[in-house]
C-alpha angles and dihedrals in degrees: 000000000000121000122246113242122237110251126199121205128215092239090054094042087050086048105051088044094051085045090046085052098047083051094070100013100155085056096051092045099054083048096044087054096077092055102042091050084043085057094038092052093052090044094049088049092050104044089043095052089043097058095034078063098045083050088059100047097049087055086047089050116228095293107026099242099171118114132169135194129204138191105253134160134311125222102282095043100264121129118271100203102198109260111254083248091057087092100042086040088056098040082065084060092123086219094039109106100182140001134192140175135227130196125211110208121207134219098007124128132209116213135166090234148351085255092068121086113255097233090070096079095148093224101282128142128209106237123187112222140186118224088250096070103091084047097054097041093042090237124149145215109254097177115011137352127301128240116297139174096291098032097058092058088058140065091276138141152198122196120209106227090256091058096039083062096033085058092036092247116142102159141031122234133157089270100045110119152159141195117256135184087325092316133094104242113196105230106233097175153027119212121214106225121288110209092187093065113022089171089071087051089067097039140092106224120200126166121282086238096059085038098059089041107049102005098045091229088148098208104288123137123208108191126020123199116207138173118221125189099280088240091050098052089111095039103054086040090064087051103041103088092054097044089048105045111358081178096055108013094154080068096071123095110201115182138147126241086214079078097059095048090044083053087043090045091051100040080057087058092054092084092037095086088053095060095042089052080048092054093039095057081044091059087044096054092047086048090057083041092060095043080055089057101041094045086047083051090048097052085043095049109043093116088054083049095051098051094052093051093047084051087057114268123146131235099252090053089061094040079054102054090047084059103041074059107056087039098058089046096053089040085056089045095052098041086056090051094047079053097053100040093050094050083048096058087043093050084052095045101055100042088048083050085236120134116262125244137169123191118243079211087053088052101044094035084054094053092039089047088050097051091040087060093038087056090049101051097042095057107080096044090047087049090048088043093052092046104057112100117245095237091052088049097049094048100048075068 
């Protein structure tokens, strides 16, 4: 008759190794720790970096339609200023939906007052603008109202939100003014940040009529903003040079400020890499940490281990029970960091105002990450614990 072999079930193996871990719970905590801030570091990195990107692309809107074109160089070197017919040419774009100019401005300082020297000029350009531009770029007022139709013929004024703090202006009110080319400007606006254009952000903007009377800008505009149909953007770049300027059309810079924020967005995942290599020696640590713990419950447990053995168990139930262990260890660990990474891209979110995501792959990675290093930590002690002879085990007792 043949004898019936032990069998050991997966209810009864989850359980001994929860009851081997409540037994010395402060001690599996502590090793459970590395692993968890390991998990939670990978999954910070990744949700941050996730959200950072869907925050991109919401300012870039779904297809990137933002185009702009800039006066650049002819053949020979020499400037190539747009024509005063580049705007109107472009508007008859059939996919352009709108077009507006900018003005750059030369050789015109913004100060707080007269009594400041003109060399402090804190970095900020006079730009001419059109009362289409927020609506192209997509920007917004944050104090006070943009250029219109009366205002840009007037000494008025609207700070990006670079230039307003630059100028240690927070708020708009009758008296608030600057000096200007030689003249005193009422600010009228604030601007909130454009990331599609930075440069608006450091800049003074008054009207092209008040900049051709009292500034001597002539017309000219040096950068246009326009919005094509999402499905048309190469089509109407192609097209661009030769609408702007058909006499120089090797002038014309044509470039997409989709471009800057996927530089600025790589240039974010660069360090990416660092803090995933950080949470990965975390994890590992915590995984040493856990083979610590199991060989130190192996030496202290060999009479456990002998007895079993003696009752009947084989040596691959009890090199079982030592790794259920150690995997449920580094799975608690690495629950508790997906928890904590994930509250941690949320904290960020919602501070940075950003939608919050966190990656399924974060989460699963994290989790598959966590039960990889419990395997291979447990190893080693599950294999030593099977290994020791009943009667040596017994006896260490």
């Amino acid at each position: 008759m043949t004898a019936k072999r032990p069998r050991l079930r997966a209810a009864d193996l989850i359980s001994g190794g929860l009851l081997g871990l409540r037994a010395r719970r402060l001690r599996a905590a502590l090793s459970a720790l590395g692993i968890a801030i390991g998990i939670a570091a990978g999954v910070a990195v990744l949700g941050i970096s996730a959200s950072s990107k869907a925050n991109l692309l919401s300012q870039l809107g779904a297809e990137a339609n933002l185009l702009t074109v800039s006066a650049g160089s002819g053949f020979d070197g020499s400037p190539a200023p747009l024509p005063l017919t580049a705007q109107p040419m472009i508007a008859r774009i059939p996919p352009v939906e709108s077009v507006t100019a900018v003005g750059y401005v030369p050789a015109v300082t913004v100060r707080r007052t007269s009594m400041v020297p003109a060399i402090d000029t804190g970095g900020i350009s006079v730009l001419a603008a059109q009362p289409g531009l927020l609506g192209t770029l997509g920007g917004a007022v944050s104090h006070g109202a943009f250029l219109n139709a009366a205002t840009q013929r007037y000494p008025a004024v609207v700070l990006g939100a670079v230039a307003a703090r630059t100028l240690g202006i927070d708020q708009v009110a009758p008296d608030t003014q600057v000096y200007l080319g030689g003249l005193y400007f009422t600010v009228i606006g604030i601007l909130s940040p454009v990331p599609l254009a930075p440069e608006i952000d450091e800049a003074a903007l008054v009207g092209f009529p008040v900049a051709h009377r009292l500034l001597g800008l002539g017309g000219h505009p040096t950068e246009l903003y326009l919005r094509a149909l999402p499905d048309q953007v190469q089509a109407v770049t192609s097209v661009l040079p030769f609408t702007a300027n058909p006499a120089q059309p090797e002038g014309v810079q044509v470039s997409t400020p989709s471009s800057i924020l996927a530089a600025r967005a790589a240039a974010g995942t660069a360090l990416t890499g660092l803090f995933l290599g950080l949470g990965g020696i975390a994890a590992a640590v915590g995984a040493i940490g856990i083979a610590n713990i199991m060989v130190i419950s192996v030496l202290e447990r060999r009479g456990e281990i002998g007895l079993r053995r003696a009752l009947g168990a084989a040596r691959w139930h009890v090199a079982a029970q030592f790794l259920a262990e150690a995997l449920l260890l580094s799975l608690l660990g690495g629950a508790i960091g997906v928890l904590l990474g994930a509250a941690a891209t949320a904290g960020y979110a919602i501070s940075a105002g950003q939608p919050v995501v966190v990656p399924a792959v974060a989460v699963a990675g994290g989790l598959g990450i966590a039960l990889v290093a419990g395997a291979l930590a447990g190893a080693y002690p599950a294999v030593k614990a099977a290994r020791l002879p009943p009667a040596e085990a017994l006896r260490a007792t």
